[in-house]
C-alpha positions as CSV (number, residue, x, y, z in Angstrom):
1,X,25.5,-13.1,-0.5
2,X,24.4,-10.5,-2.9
3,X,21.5,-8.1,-2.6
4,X,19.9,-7.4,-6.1
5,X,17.7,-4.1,-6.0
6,X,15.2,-4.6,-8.6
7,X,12.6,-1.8,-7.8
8,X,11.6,0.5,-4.7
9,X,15.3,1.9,-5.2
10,X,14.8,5.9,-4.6
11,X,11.3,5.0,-5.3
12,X,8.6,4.1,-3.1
13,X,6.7,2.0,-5.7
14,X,7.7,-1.7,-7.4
15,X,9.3,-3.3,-4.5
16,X,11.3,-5.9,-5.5
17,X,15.0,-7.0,-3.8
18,X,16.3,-10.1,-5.0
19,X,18.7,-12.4,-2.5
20,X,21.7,-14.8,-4.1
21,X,23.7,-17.2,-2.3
22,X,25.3,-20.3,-3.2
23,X,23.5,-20.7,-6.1
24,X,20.0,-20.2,-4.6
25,X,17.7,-16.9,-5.0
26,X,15.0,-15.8,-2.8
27,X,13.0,-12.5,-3.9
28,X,11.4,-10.2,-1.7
29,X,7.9,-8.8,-2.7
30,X,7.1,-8.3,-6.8
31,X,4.9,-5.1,-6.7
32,X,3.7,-3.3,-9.9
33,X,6.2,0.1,-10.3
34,X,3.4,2.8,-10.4
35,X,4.5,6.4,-11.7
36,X,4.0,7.5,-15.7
37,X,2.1,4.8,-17.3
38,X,4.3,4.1,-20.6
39,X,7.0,3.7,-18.2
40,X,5.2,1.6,-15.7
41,X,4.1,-0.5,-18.4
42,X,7.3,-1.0,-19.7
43,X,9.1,-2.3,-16.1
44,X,6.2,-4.1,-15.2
45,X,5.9,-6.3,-17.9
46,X,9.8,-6.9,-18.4
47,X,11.1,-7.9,-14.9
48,X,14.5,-7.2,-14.4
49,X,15.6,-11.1,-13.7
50,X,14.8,-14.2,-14.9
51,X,11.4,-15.9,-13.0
52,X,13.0,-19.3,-13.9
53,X,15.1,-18.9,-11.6
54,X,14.2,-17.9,-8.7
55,X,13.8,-20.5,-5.9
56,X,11.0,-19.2,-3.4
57,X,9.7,-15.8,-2.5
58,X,8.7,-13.9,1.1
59,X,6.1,-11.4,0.5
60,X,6.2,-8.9,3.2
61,X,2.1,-7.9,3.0
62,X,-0.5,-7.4,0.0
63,X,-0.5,-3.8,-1.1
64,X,-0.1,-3.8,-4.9
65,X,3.2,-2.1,-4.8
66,X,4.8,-4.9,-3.1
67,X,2.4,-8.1,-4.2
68,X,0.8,-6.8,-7.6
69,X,3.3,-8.4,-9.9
70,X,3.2,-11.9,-8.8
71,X,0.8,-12.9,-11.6
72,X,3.1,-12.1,-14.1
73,X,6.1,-13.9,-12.0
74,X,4.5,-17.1,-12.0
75,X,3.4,-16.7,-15.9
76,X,6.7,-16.1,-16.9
77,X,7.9,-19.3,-15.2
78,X,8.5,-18.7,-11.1
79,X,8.0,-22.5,-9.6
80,X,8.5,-21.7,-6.2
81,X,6.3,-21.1,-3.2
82,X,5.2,-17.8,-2.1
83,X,5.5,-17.4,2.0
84,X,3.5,-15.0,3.5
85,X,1.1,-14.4,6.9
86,X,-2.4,-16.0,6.6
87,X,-4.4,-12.4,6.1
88,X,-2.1,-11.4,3.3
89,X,-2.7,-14.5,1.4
90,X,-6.7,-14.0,1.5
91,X,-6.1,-10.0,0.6
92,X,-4.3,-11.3,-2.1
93,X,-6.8,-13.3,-3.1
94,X,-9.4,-10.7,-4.1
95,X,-6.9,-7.9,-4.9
96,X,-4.4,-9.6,-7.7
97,X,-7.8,-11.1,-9.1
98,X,-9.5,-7.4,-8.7
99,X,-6.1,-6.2,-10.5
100,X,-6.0,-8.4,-13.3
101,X,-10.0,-7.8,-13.6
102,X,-9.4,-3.7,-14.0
103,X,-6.2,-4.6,-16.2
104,X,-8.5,-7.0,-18.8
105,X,-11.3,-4.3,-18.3
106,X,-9.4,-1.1,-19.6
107,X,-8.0,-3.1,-22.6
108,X,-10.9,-4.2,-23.8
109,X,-12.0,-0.3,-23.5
110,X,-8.9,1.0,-25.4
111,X,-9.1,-1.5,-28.2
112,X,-12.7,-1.3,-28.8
113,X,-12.7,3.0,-29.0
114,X,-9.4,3.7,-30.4
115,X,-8.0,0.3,-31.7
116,X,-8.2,1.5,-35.7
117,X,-5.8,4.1,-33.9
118,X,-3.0,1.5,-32.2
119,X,-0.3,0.3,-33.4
120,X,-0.9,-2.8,-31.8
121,X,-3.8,-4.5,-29.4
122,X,-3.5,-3.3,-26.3
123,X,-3.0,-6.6,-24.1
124,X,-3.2,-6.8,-20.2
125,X,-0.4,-7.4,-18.0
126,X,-2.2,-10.4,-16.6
127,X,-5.5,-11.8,-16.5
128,X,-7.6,-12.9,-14.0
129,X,-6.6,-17.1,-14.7
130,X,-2.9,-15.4,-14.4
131,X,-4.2,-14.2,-10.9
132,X,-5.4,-17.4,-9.8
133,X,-2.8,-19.5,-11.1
134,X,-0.6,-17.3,-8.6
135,X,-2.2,-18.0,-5.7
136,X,-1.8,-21.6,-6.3
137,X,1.6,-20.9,-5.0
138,X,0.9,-19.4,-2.0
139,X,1.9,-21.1,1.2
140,X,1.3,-19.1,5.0
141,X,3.4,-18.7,8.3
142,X,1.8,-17.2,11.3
143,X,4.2,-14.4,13.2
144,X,6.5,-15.8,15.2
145,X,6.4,-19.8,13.7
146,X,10.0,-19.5,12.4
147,X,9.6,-21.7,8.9
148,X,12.7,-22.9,6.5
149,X,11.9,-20.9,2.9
150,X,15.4,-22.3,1.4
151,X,17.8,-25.0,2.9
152,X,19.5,-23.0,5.4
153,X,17.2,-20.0,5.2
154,X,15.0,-19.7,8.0
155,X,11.9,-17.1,7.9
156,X,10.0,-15.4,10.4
157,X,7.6,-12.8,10.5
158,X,7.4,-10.4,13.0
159,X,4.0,-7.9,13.0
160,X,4.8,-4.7,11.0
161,X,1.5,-2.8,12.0
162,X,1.1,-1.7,8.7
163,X,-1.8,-3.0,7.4
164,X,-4.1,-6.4,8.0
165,X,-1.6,-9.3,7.9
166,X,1.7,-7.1,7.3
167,X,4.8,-8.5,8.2
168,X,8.4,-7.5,8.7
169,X,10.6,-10.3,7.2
170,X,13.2,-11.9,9.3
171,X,16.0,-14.3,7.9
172,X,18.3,-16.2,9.4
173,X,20.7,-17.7,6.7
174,X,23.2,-20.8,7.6
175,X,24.9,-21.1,4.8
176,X,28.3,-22.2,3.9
177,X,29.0,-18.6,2.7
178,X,26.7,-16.7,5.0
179,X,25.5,-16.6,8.3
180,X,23.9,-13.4,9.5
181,X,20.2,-11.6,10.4
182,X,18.5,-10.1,7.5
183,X,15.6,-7.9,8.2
184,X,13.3,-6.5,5.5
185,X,11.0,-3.9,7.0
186,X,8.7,-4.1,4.4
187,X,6.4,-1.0,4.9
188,X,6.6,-0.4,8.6
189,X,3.3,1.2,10.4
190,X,3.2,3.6,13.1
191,X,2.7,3.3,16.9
192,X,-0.6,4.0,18.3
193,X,-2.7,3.9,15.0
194,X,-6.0,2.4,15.1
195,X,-7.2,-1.4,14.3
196,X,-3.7,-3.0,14.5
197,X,-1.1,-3.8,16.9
198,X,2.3,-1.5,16.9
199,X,5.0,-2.9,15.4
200,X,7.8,-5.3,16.5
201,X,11.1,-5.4,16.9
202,X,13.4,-7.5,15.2
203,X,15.9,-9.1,17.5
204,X,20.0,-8.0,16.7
205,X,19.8,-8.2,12.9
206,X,23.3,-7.6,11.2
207,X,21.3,-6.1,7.8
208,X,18.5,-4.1,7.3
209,X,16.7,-3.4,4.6
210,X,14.5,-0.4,5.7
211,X,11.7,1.7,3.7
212,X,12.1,5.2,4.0
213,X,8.8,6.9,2.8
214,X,8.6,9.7,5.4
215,X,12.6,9.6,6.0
216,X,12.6,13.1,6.2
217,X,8.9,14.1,7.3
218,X,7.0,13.7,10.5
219,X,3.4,13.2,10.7
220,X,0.9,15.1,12.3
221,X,0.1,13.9,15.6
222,X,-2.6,11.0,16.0
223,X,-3.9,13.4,19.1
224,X,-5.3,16.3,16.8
225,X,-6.6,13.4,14.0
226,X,-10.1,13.3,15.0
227,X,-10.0,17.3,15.8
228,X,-8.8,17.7,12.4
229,X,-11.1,15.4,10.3
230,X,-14.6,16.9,12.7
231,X,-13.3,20.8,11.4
232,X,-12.9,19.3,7.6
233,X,-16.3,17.4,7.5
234,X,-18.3,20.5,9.1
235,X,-16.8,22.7,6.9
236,X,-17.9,20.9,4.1
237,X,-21.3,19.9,5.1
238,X,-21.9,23.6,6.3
239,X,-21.6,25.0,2.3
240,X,-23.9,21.6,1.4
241,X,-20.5,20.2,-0.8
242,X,-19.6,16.6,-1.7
243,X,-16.5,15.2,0.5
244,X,-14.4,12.9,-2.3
245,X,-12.1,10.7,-0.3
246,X,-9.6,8.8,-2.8
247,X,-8.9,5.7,-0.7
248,X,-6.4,2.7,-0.6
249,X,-8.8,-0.4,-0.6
250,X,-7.2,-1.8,1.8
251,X,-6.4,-0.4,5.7
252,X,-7.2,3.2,4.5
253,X,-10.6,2.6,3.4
254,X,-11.3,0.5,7.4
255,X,-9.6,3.0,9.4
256,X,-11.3,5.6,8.1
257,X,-14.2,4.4,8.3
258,X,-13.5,3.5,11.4
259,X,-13.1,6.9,12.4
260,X,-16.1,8.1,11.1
261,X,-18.2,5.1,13.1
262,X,-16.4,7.3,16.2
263,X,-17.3,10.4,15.3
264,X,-20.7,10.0,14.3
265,X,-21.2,8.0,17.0
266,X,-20.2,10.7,19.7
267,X,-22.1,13.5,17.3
268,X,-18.9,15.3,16.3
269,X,-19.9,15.0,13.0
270,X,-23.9,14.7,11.4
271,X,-24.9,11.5,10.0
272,X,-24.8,12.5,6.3
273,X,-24.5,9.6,3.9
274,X,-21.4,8.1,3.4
275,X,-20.6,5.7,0.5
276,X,-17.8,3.5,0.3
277,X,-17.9,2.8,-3.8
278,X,-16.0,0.2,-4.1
279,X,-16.5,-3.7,-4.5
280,X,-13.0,-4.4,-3.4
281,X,-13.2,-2.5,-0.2
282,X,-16.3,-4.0,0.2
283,X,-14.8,-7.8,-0.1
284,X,-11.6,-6.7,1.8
285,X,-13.6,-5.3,5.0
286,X,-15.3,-8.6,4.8
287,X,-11.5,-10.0,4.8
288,X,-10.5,-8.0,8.2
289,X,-14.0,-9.4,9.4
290,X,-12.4,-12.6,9.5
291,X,-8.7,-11.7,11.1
292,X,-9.8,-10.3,14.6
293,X,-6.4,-11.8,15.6
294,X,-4.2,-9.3,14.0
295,X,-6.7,-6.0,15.9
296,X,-5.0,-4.5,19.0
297,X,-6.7,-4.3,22.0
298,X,-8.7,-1.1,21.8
299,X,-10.3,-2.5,18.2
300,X,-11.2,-5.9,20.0
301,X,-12.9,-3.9,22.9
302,X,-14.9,-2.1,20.3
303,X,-15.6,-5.3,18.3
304,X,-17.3,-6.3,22.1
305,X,-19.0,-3.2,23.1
306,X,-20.4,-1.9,19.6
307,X,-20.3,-4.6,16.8
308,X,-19.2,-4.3,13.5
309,X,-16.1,-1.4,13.6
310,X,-17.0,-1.2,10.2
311,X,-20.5,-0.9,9.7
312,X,-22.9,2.0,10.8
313,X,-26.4,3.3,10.3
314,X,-25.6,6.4,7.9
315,X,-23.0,4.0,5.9
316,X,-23.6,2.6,2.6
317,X,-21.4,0.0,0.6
318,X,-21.4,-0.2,-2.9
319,X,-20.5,-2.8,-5.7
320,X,-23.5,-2.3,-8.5
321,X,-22.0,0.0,-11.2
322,X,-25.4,1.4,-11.6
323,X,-25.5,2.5,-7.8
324,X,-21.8,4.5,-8.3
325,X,-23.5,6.1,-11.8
326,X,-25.9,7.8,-9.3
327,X,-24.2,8.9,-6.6
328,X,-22.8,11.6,-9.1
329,X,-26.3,13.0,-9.8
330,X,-27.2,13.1,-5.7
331,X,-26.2,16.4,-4.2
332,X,-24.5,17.1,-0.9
333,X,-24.0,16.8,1.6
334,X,-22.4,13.5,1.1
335,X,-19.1,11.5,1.5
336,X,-18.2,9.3,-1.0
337,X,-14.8,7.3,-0.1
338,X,-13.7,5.4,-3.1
339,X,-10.6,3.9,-4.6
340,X,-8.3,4.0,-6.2
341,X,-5.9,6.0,-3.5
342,X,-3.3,7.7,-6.2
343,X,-6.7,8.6,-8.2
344,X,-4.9,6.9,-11.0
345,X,-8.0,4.2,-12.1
346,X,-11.2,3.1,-10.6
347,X,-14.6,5.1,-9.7
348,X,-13.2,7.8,-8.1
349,X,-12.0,8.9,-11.5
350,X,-16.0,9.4,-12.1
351,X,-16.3,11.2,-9.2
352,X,-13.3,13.6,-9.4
353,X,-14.8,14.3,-12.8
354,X,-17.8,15.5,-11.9
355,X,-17.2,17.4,-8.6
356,X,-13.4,19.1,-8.9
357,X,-15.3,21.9,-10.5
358,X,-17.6,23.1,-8.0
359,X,-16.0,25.0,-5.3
360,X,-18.3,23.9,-2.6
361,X,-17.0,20.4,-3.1
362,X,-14.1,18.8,-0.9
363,X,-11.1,16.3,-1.9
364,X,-10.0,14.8,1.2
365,X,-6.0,13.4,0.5
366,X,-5.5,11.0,3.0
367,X,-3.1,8.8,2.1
368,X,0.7,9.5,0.0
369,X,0.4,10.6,-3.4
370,X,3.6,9.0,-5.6
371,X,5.3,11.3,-7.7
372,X,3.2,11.3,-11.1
373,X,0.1,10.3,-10.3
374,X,-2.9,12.3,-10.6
375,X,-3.8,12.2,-7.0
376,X,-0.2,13.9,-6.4
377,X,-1.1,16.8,-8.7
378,X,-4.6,17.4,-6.7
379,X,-2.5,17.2,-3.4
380,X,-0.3,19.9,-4.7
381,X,-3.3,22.0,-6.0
382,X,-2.6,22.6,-9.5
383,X,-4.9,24.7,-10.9
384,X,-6.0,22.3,-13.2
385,X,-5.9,19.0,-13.6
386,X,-6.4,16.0,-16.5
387,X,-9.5,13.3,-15.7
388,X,-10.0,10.9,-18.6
389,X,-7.9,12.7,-20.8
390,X,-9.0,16.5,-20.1
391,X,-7.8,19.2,-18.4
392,X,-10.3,20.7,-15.7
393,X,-9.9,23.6,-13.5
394,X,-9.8,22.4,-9.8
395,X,-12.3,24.6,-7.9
396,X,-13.0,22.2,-4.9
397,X,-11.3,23.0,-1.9
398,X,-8.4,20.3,-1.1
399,X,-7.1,19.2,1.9
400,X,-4.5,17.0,2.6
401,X,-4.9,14.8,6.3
402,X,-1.2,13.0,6.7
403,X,-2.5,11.8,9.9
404,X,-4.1,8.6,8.3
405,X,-0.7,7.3,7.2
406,X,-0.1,4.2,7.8
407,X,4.0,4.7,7.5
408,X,6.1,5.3,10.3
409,X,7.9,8.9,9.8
410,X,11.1,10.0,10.1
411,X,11.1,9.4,14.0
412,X,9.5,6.4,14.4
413,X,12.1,5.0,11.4
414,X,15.0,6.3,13.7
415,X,13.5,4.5,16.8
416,X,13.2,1.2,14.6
417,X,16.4,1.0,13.6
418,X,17.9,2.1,17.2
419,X,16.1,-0.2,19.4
420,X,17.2,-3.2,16.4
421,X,20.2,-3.6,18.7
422,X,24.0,-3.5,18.4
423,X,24.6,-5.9,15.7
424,X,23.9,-3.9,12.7
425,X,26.7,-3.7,10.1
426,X,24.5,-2.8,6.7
427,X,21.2,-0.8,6.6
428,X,19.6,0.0,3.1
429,X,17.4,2.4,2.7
430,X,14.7,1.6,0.2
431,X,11.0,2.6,-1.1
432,X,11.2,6.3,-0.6
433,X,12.1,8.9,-2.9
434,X,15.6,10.1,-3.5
435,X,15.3,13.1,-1.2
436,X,13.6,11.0,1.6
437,X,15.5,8.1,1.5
438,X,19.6,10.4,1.6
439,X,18.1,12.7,4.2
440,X,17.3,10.0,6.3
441,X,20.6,8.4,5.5
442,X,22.3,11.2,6.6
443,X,20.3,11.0,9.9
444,X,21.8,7.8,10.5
445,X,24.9,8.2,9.9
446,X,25.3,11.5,12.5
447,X,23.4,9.1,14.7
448,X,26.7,6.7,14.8
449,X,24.8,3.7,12.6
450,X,27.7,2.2,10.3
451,X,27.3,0.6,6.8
452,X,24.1,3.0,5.7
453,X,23.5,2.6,1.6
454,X,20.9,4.4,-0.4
455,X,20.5,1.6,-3.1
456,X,20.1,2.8,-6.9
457,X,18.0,0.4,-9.1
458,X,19.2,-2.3,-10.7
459,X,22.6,-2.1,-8.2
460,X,23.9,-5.3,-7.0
461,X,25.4,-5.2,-3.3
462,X,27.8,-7.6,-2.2
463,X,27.0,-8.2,1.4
């Protein structure tokens, strides 16, 4: 077997690893590479195999960087089914149409104000009939209901506590040329975290393909979260500032949410308004609405005692365009939660335009920040910053909560890959950055795992 790695090598974006044996190829995830946009444009329209022929696909769970190039898999020819759990498959269903949506939107923006000024039309990666078309070849497992994907290629899916409907893959190949465990991590959560149940364990695998986004960082404890987040809220309240949350749609936007329900409810925290602006979060809260069966116990006790997890008097979802125009001439206090979580498109773009200024204001950074984005260079506090093409000088305070990751760090990783069991003769490490991904390696290897490999993109591995 060979092991193509055709994105999320020393990066934690594009995940894409591509399986060959005995003629037959099975491709793990298509995400859309996010990072400097010529360059993301160019790798994410011009995969790095042929779509023809690939035989089936395993997605591991619906975040863009692992599912948001499926449109353009299928358009350019992919026949084969797409396995993943039941939750992921209704994520996707709003977020690669949402994708395409944004995608067709922004294009039609470009050409119409500066098309006398383009060499070309500008043309979306996909459109929304792309998206749908896609979803036509999605097919769903439930964890633990071991399903053939290939002719001697069994899947199963084991919970990844990542987010809703995450899955670490599990493949066991009986082929004439292979027969071994392969077990792709996918993004792996974190014990303990709110909503969802921790992750598994895969049983004995003899390769691992493991993401390493905090290989060499540990978060701050879940303990001190709540502390943490009561201290930032009063603080801003106190000096009457708006509290800007860039968001990941999905998981991010719930749990914190969540959070807040607690808080407020216990008064740690006023009841200020809170907005989430943001129809997708809107239609994926609905989503974990319907998926009770992937909460963990404390989450189904609260869905019992108090209702809706999700839903509380002083919140405020919004989808009208009109509504989100608005909210930037209402003063604080106020939290507005709003997507998209790299700050690289979608209304929080507005929002960070018309509040970084104004030191009384707040930019809560609660999710990772890829190298390149604009939300990365507000986590780092640059002194200015460029929103829709202009630098402004960043005034509001910032503060970064790592807390709300949903990754497992550096210690949870190492406890993973420990308690996999004795068998394992490969691990790759993949979807972190270059300095993550080698300092974990080295932690590893003086922990007495053999076969450790740091990938490079494009790289085939023999296996």
């Amino acid at each position: 077997m060979r092991i193509f790695f055709a994105g999320a090598a020393r990066t934690v974006t594009g995940s894409q690893h591509l399986l060959e044996f005995d003629g037959a190829r099975l491709l793990l995830d298509c995400g859309l590479y996010q990072g400097r946009r010529r360059e993301s444009n160019e790798r994410n329209r011009n995969l790095p195999f042929d779509p023809r022929g690939v035989d089936a696909m395993v997605l591991s769970h619906a975040h863009i960087d692992h599912a948001g190039n499926i449109p353009t898999l299928v358009k350019n020819g992919f026949r084969g089914g797409i396995t993943c759990t039941p939750a992921t498959r209704d994520l996707c269903s709003v977020m690669l149409r949402d994708s395409a949506r944004i995608q067709e939107a922004d294009a039609e923006f470009l050409n119409r104000k500066y098309g006398d000024r383009l060499d070309e039309p500008v043309v979306p990666l996909y459109t929304e009939a792309d998206a749908i078309n896609a979803l036509a070849r999605f097919r769903t497992l439930g964890y633990r209901q071991p399903a053939a994907v290939l002719p001697g290629v069994t899947c199963t899916f084991l919970d990844a506590g990542h987010v809703l409907g995450s899955a670490i893959v599990q493949l066991d190949i009986d082929r004439p040329s292979d027969r071994l465990r392969l077990v792709f991590s996918g993004d792996l959560g974190r014990r303990n975290m709110a909503i969802l149940r921790d992750p598994e364990i895969p049983e004995l695998p003899d390769v691992l393909l493991l993401e390493t986004t905090y290989g060499d960082r540990l978060h701050s404890p879940m303990s001190g979260m709540e502390a943490q987040l009561t201290e930032v809220v009063n603080r801003a309240v106190a000096r009457q500032g708006k509290i800007l949350v860039p968001s990941f749609a999905l998981e991010r936007t719930q749990e914190f949410v969540y959070a807040l329900h607690r808080l407020t409810d216990s008064g740690a925290i006023p009841a200020i308004p809170i907005y989430v602006d943001s129809p997708l979060s809107v239609r994926i809260t609905e989503i974990f609405k319907l998926h009770p069966e992937c909460f963990d116990a404390d989450t189904r006790s609260f869905l019992r005692r108090r209702g809706d997890p999700f839903g509380f008097e002083n919140l405020r979802y919004i989808s009208d365009v009109e509504e989100s125009k608005a909210l930037n001439g209402q003063d604080g206090p106020m939290m507005i939660i709003a997507a998209s979580g790299m700050c690289e498109a979608g209304r929080i773009l507005h929002h960070l335009r018309n509040a970084v200024e104004d030191a009384k204001n707040m930019v809560l950074i609660i999710g990772y920040q890829a190298q390149h984005t604009l939300g990365r260079r507000i986590a780092e506090r640059k002194p200015e910053v460029k929103i829709f093409g202009v630098e402004r000088p960043l005034e509001a305070e910032v503060v970064v909560m790592d807390a709300f990751s949903a990754h497992a760090d550096r210690d949870d990783l190492l406890d993973f890959v420990e308690r996999c069991g004795g068998r394992l003769r490969t691990t790759f490490l993949v979807h972190g950055e270059e300095e993550q991904s080698e300092a974990f390696a080295r932690r590893l290897t003086d922990t007495g795992i053999p076969g450790v490999q740091t990938p490079m993109l494009g790289e085939f591995v023999r296996v």
